[in-house]
C-alpha positions in Angstrom: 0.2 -23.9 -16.5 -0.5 -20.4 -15.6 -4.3 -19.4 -16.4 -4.2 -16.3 -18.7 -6.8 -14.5 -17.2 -4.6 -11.4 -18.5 -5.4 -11.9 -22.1 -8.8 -11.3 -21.1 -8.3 -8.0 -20.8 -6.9 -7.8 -24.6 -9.0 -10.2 -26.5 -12.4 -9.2 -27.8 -13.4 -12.6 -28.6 -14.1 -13.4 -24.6 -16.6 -10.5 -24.7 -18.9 -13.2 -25.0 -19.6 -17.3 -24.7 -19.0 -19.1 -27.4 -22.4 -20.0 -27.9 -23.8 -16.1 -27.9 -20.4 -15.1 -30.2 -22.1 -16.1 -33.8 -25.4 -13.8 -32.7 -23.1 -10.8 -31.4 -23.0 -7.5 -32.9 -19.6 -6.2 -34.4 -17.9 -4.7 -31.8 -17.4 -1.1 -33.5 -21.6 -1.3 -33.2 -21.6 -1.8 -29.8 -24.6 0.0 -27.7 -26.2 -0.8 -24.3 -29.1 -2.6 -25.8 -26.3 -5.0 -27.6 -23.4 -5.1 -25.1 -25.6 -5.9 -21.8 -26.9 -9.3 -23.0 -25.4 -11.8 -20.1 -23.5 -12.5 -17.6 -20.6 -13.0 -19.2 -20.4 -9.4 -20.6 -20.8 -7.8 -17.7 -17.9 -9.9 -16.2 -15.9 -8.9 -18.8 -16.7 -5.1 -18.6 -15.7 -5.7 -14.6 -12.3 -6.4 -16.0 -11.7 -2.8 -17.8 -11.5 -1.8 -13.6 -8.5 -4.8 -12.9 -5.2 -2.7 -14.2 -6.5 0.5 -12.9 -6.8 -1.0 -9.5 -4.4 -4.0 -9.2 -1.0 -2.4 -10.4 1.0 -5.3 -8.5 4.8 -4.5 -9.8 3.2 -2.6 -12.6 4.8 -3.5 -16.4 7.4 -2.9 -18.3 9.9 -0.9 -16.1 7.9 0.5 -13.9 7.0 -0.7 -10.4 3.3 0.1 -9.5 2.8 0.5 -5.9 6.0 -1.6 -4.8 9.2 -0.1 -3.9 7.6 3.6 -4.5 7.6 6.7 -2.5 11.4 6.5 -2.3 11.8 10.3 -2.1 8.9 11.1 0.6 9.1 8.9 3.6 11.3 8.2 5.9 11.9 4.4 5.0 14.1 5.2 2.1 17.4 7.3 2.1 17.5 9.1 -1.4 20.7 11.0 -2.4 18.0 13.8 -3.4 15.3 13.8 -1.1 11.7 14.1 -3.1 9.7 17.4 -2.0 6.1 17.4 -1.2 3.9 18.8 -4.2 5.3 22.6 -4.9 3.8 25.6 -4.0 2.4 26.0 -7.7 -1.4 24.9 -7.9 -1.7 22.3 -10.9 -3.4 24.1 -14.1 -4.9 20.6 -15.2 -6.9 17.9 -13.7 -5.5 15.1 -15.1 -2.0 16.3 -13.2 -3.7 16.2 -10.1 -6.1 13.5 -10.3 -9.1 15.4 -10.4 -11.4 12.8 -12.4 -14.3 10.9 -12.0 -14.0 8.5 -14.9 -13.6 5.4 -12.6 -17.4 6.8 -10.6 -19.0 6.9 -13.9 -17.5 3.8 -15.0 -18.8 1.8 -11.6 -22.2 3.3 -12.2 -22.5 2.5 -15.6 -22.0 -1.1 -14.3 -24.4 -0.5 -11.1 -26.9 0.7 -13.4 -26.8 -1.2 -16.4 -26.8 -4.9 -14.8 -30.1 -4.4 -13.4 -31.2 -4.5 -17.4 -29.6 -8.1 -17.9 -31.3 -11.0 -17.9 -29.6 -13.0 -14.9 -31.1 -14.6 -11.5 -31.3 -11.6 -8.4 -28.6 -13.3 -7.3 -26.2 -12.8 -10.0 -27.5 -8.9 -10.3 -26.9 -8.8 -6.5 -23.5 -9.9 -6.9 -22.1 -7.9 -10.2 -24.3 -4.9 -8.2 -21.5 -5.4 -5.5 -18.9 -5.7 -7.8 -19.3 -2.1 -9.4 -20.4 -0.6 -6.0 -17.0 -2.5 -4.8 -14.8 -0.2 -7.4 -17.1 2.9 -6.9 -15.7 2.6 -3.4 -12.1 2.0 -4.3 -11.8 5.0 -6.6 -13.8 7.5 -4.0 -11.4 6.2 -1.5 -8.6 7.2 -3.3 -10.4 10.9 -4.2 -11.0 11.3 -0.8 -7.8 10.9 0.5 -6.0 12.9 -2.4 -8.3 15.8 -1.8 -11.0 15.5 1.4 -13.8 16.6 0.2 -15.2 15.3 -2.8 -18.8 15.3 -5.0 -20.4 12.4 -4.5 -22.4 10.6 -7.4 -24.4 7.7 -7.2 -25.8 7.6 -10.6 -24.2 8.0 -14.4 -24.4 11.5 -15.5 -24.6 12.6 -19.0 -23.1 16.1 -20.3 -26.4 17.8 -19.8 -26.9 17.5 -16.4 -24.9 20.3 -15.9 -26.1 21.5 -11.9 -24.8 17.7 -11.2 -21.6 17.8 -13.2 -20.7 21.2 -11.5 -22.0 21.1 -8.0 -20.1 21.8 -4.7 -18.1 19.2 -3.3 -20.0 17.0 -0.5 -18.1 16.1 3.0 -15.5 13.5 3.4 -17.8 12.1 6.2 -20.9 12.1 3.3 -18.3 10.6 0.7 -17.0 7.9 3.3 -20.4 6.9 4.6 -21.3 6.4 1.4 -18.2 4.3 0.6 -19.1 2.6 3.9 -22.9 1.4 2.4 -21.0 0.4 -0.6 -18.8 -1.8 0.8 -21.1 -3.3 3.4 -23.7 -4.2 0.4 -20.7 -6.0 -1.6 -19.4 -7.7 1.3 -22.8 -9.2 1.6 -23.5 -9.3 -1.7 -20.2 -10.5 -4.1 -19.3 -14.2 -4.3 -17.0 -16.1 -2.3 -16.5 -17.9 -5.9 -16.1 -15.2 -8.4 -13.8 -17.0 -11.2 -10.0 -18.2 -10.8 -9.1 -18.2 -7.2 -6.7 -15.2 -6.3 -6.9 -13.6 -9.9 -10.7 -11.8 -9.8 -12.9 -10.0 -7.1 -14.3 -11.9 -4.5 -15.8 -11.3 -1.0 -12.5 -11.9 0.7 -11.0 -9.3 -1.7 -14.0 -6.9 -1.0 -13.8 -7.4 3.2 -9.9 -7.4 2.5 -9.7 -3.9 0.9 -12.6 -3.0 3.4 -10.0 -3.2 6.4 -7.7 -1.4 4.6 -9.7 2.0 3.6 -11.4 2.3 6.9 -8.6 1.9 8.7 -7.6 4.6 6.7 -10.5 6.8 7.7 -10.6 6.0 10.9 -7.6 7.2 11.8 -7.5 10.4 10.0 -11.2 11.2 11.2 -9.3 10.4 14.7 -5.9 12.2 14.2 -7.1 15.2 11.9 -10.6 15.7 12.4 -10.7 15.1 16.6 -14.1 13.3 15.4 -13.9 9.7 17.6 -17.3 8.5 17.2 -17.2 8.8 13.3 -13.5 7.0 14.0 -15.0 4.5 16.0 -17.5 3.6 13.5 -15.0 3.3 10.2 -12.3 1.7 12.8 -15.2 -0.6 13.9 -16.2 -1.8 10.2 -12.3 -2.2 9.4 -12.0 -4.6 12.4 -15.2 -6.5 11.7 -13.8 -6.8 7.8 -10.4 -8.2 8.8 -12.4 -10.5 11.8 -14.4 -11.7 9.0 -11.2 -13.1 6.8 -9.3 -14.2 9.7 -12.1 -16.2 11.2 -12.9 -17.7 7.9 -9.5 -19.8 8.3 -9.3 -19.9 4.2 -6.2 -18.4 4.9 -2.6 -18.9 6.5 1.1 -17.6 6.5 4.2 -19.3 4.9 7.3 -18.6 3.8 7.9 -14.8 4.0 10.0 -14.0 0.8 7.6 -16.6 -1.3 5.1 -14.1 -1.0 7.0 -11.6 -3.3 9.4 -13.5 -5.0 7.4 -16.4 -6.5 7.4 -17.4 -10.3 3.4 -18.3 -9.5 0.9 -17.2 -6.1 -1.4 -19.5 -7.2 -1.4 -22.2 -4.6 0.7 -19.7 -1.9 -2.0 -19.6 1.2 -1.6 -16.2 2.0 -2.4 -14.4 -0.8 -6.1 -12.8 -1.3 -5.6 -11.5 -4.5 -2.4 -11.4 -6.9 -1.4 -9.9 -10.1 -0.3 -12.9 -12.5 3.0 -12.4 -14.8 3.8 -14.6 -17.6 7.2 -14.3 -19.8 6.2 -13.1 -23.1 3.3 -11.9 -22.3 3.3 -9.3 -19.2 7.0 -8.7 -17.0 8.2 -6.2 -15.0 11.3 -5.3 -13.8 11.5 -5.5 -9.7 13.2 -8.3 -9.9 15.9 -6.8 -11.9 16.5 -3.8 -9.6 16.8 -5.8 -6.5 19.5 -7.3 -7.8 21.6 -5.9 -10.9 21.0 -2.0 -10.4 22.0 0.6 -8.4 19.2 0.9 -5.1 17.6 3.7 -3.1 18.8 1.9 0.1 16.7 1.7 3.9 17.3 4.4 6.1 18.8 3.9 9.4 15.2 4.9 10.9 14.2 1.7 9.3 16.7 -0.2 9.9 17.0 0.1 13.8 13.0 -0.3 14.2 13.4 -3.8 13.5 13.0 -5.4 16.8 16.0 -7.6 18.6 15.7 -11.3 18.3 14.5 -11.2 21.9 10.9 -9.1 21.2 12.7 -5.5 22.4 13.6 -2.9 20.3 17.1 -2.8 20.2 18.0 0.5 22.6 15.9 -2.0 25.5 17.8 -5.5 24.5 21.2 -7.0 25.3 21.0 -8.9 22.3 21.7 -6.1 20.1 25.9 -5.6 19.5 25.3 -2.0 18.2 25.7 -0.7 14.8 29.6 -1.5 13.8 29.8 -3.7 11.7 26.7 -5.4 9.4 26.8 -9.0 11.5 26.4 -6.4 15.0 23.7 -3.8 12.8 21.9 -6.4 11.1 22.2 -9.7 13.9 20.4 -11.2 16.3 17.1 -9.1 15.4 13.7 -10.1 13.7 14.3 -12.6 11.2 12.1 -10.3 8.4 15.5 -7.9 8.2 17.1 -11.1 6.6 14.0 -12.0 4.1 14.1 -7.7 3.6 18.0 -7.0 3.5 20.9 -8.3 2.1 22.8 -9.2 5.5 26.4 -10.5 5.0 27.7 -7.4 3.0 27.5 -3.8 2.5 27.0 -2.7 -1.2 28.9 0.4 -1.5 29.3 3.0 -4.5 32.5 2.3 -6.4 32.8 -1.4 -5.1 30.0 -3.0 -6.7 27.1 -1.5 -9.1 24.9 -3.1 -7.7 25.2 -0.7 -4.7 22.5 1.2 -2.4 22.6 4.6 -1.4 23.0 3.8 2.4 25.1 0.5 1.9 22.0 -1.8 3.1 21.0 -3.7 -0.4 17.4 -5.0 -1.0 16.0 -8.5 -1.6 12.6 -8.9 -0.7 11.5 -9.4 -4.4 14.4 -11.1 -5.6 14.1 -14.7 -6.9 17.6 -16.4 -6.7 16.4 -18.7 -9.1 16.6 -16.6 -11.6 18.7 -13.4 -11.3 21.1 -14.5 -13.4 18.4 -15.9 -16.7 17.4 -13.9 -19.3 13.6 -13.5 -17.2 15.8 -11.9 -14.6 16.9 -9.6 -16.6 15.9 -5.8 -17.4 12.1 -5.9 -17.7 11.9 -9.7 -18.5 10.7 -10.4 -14.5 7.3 -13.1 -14.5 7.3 -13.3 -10.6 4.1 -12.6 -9.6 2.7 -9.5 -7.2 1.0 -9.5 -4.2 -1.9 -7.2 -4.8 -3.4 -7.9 -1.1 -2.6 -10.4 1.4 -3.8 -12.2 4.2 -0.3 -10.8 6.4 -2.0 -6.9 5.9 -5.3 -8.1 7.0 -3.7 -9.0 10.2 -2.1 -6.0 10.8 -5.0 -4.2 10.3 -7.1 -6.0 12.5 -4.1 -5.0 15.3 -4.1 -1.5 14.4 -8.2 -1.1 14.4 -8.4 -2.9 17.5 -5.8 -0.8 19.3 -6.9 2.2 17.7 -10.5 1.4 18.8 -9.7 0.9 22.2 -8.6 4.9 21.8 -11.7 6.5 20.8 -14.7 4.7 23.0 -14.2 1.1 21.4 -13.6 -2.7 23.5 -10.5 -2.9 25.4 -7.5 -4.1 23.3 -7.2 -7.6 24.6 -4.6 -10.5 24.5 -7.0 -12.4 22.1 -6.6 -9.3 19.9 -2.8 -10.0 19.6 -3.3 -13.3 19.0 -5.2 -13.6 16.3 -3.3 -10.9 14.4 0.6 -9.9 15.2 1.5 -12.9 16.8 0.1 -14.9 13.7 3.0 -12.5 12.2 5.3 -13.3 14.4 5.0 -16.9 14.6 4.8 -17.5 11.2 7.4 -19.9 10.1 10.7 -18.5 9.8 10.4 -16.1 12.1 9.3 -17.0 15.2 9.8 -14.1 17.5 8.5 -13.8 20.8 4.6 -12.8 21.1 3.6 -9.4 21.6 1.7 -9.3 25.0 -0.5 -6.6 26.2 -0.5 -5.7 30.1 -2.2 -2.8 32.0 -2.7 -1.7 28.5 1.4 -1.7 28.2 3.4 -3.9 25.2 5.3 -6.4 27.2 7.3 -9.3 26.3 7.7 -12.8 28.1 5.7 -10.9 30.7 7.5 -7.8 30.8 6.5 -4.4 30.0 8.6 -2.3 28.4 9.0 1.0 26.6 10.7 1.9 23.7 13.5 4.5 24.5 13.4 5.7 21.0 9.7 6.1 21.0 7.8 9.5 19.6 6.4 10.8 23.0 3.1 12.0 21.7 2.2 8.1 20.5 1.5 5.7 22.9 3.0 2.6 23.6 1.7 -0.1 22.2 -0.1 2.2 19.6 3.5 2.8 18.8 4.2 -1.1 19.0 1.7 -1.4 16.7 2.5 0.9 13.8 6.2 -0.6 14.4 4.9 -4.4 13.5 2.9 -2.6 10.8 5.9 -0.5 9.3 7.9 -3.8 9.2 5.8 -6.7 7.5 4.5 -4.3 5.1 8.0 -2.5 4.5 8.2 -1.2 0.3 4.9 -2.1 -0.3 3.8 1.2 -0.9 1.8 2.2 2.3 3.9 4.2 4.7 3.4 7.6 3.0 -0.1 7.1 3.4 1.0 6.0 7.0 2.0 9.0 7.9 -0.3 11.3 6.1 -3.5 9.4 8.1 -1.3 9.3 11.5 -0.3 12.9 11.1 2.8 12.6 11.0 4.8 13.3 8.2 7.4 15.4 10.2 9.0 12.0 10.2 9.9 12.7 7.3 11.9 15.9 7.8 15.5 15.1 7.0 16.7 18.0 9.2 14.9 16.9 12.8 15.2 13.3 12.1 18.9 12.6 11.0 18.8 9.2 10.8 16.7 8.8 8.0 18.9 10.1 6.2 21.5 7.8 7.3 23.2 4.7 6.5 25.9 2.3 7.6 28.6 2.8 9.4 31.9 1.8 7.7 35.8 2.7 7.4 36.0 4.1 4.0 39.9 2.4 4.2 38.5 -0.9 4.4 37.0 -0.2 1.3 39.7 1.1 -1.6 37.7 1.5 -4.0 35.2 3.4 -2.7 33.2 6.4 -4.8 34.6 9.4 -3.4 30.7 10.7 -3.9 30.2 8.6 -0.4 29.9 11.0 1.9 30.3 10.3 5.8 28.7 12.1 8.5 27.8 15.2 6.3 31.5 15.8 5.6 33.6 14.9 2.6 36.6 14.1 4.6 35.3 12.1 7.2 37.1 8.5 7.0 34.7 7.0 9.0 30.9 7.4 10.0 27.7 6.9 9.1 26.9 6.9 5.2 24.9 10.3 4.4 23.5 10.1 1.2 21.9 13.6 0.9 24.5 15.9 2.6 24.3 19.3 1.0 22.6 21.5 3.2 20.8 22.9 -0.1 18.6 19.4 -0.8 17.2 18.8 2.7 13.6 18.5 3.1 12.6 20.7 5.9 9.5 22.3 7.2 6.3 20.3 6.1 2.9 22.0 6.6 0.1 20.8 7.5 -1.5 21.1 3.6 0.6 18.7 2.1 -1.9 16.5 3.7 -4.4 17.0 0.8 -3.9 17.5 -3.1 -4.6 20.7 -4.5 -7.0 20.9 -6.2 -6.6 21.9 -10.2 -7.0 25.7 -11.1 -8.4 25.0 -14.5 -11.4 23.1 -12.5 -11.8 26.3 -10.3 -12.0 28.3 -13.2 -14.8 26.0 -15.2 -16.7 26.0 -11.9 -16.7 29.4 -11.9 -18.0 30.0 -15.1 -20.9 27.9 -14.2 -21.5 30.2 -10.4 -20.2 27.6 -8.6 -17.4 27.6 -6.4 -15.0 25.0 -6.0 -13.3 25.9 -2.7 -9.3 25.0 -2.7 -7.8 22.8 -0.1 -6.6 25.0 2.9 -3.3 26.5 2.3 -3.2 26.2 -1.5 
């Protein structure tokens, strides 16, 4: 039976134990001196932080963080491609994101456990927890808008110099975040509750490799500044080295991961949003198989490495691109867990049909498609929130990237204990990734990618490919780009492809929409699918301030009533 740890969230009565219920205030009378009275409050105000954090497929009909970003990266092939934010500065903050509820919220719970009357260690540990989300949210500020105030203690509305000061540096903010996350990773339980469904220190040293491999990057890539880059790249690695080396965790079935009715006993998963029919559903499920899809480009498609461990333009396995057994064959066995592989899903044949004829299945569960739970927003599979499979990857990437800015070598042991593990987990099984003269190489042979950007390296560029492909709709490859510096992949104009599809005969297909428009031209017969072929909806030029946020002009103006000034992001 599933545990319900989400009715927590909606139950008062678990505020409390059951033996401190009878002696508890009514909840409408709630003050610090009555709320903070033991541990079990304080675990249940760290829950008011779980839904803001851990969307997993979100509810209802929306996705959270999965399948997102359809419109503004240059995985997905939209029929209208998504602009970056328009030229117009928002008026508000809540349109932007401008708010630092979440800060006061993780300060409140700094602050306040230090008042209840618990053994150091437990104050240590819920201390870690609420500096744990303080990091998380000023992650996120920080790389919607750079520069951010930093606050390190709960402010009330008349500390007015505090509430209206100048934003502090990103490199302030981050090593901030940094001393946060280095006291919960020493601090927060390995044991923190039901395994997989609360905050732990795998969660915390999981979500540490994540951000600073983040910041690393961008303080690499858009600052020039490699010793601050080597330090945040250095804690990301030691983060990830931590989990792996911990050997609490291991890689199974690929598709289980996102397709499962329960993640509770699946090895690879550090932390996963539970679903129950009834109770809380979503409706992933549903779209990947009874709705029309945003289908993969053909950039995405032809990064998927040949069976052999080449990319496909360096391999004799790969057939070319006639044809889905030639497109689709002989290549890493995640394009079959990802992609439908033994038909095209075209407008006009079936509904079920993606924009690019390339159907998705990663979060389908065959099982039930065709119940009533696989049905509109019915879906109880459970999300992924983060996994053991990203922690590898971004031990690879820090490691490489490391090796870049003053850091160790990258070594064969690095690959080892991180892509390969990809690669040979079971199911897929494709050759190891080998690293020689500091050049990828497979079975002993280097090799370059003749399709590769010129201005990335080689195996940086191996790298971000094993990264782009075990984490593919997962919701990270905007941020990808934007930390990389390169979202002139997405420019629809200088990189055709991804805005490009299958090739097909439109006569082998009679019933095909006459909307399907091949190789830019509405009476092409044959060619490659182009979903967004009027001139008029191509995303184009990208500058370099779509980077950051803007930020909000009604926050300008409130600063400068008070004779502050709140600078605006450059180019806003």
């Amino acid at each position: 039976m599933k545990t319900r740890i989400i009715t927590i969230l909606f139950f008062a009565m678990t505020f409390f134990g059951c033996e401190d219920y009878l002696e508890t205030p009514p909840l409408d009378k709630l003050t610090d001196e009555t709320y903070w009275i033991n541990e079990n409050s304080v675990r249940t105000f760290s829950y008011g932080f779980y839904t803001a954090y851990f969307t997993g497929y979100g509810s209802g009909n929306t996705w959270g963080k999965y399948f997102t970003g359809q419109s503004l990266n240059d995985d997905f092939a939209p029929v209208t491609p998504g602009l970056f934010t328009p030229n117009a500065v928002p008026a508000t903050a809540s349109a932007a994101g401008w708010t630092f509820t979440w800060v006061r919220k993780a300060n409140l719970l700094i602050n306040r456990v230090q008042t209840v009357p618990m053994e150091q260690e437990a104050i240590n540990h819920w201390r870690g927890i609420g500096r744990f989300f303080r990091g998380m949210e000023y992650s996120d500020l920080v790389k919607n808008f750079g520069d951010v105030p930093w606050y390190s203690s709960t402010l009330v509305e008349t500390d007015l110099d505090q509430l209206y000061k100048p934003r502090d540096s990103r490199t302030l903010v981050m090593d901030s975040v940094l001393a946060d996350f280095k006291y919960a990773a020493q601090n927060v339980r390995l044991t923190n509750g039901a395994k997989g469904l609360t905050v732990n220190k795998d969660v915390v040293l999981a979500y540490m490799s994540r951000i600073f491999l983040f910041e690393g990057t961008w303080q690499k890539y858009h600052n020039n500044n490699n010793a601050k880059a080597a330090e945040y790249l250095e804690a990301a690695k030691w983060a990830a080295d931590e989990v792996i080396k911990s050997g609490r965790y291991s890689l199974g079935n690929y598709r289980e991961v996102f397709n499962s009715l329960s993640l509770a006993t699946n090895p690879e998963v550090i932390l996963y949003r539970e679903y129950v029919e009834g109770v809380l559903t979503h409706s992933l499920n549903t779209y990947n198989n009874k709705e029309a899809q945003t289908g993969p480009s053909k950039d995405l498609i032809d990064s998927y490495l040949a069976a052999d461990g080449l990319p496909i333009q360096n391999s004799p396995l790969y057939k070319g691109d006639i044809g889905i057994s030639n497109w689709l064959g002989n290549r890493d066995p995640r394009i079959s867990q990802t992609f439908v592989t033994s038909e095209y899903r075209l407008n006009g044949v079936v509904g079920n049909y993606s924009t690019t004829g390339v159907a998705t299945h990663k979060f389908l569960n065959e099982a039930i498609k065709d119940q009533t739970i696989g049905t509109s927003n019915l879906n109880p599979t459970d999300a992924p929130v983060i996994r053991f499979g990203e922690v590898l990857i971004n031990y690879a990437e820090a490691a490489t990237e490391l090796a870049t800015v003053g850091g160790p070598a990258l070594t064969q042991g690095d690959l080892d204990i991180s892509i390969n593990k990809l690669r040979s987990r079971p199911g897929i099984n494709l050759p190891h990734l080998q690293v020689l003269g500091g050049e990828p190489a497979v079975n002993g042979q280097t090799y370059d990618d003749k399709d590769r950007d010129p201005t990335v390296p080689a195996m940086i560029w191996e790298v971000r490919r094993e990264r782009r492909i075990e984490l593919v709709f997962e919701g990270f490859r905007l941020d990808d780009l934007k930390r990389w510096k390169k979202l002139q992949y997405t420019n629809t104009l200088t990189n055709p492809e991804i805005n490009m599809g299958a090739w097909i005969k439109k006569s082998d297909y009679p019933k095909i929409n006459s909307a399907v428009v091949l190789d830019k031209s509405k009476t092409a017969t044959e060619g490659y699918i182009t979903p967004a072929w009027d001139a008029a909806v191509q995303r184009t030029e990208i500058p370099d301030k779509y980077y950051l946020n803007p930020l909000p002009l009604d926050q300008i103006v409130l600063y400068k009533e008070r004779g502050v000034t709140l600078t605006q992001n450059p180019g806003w």
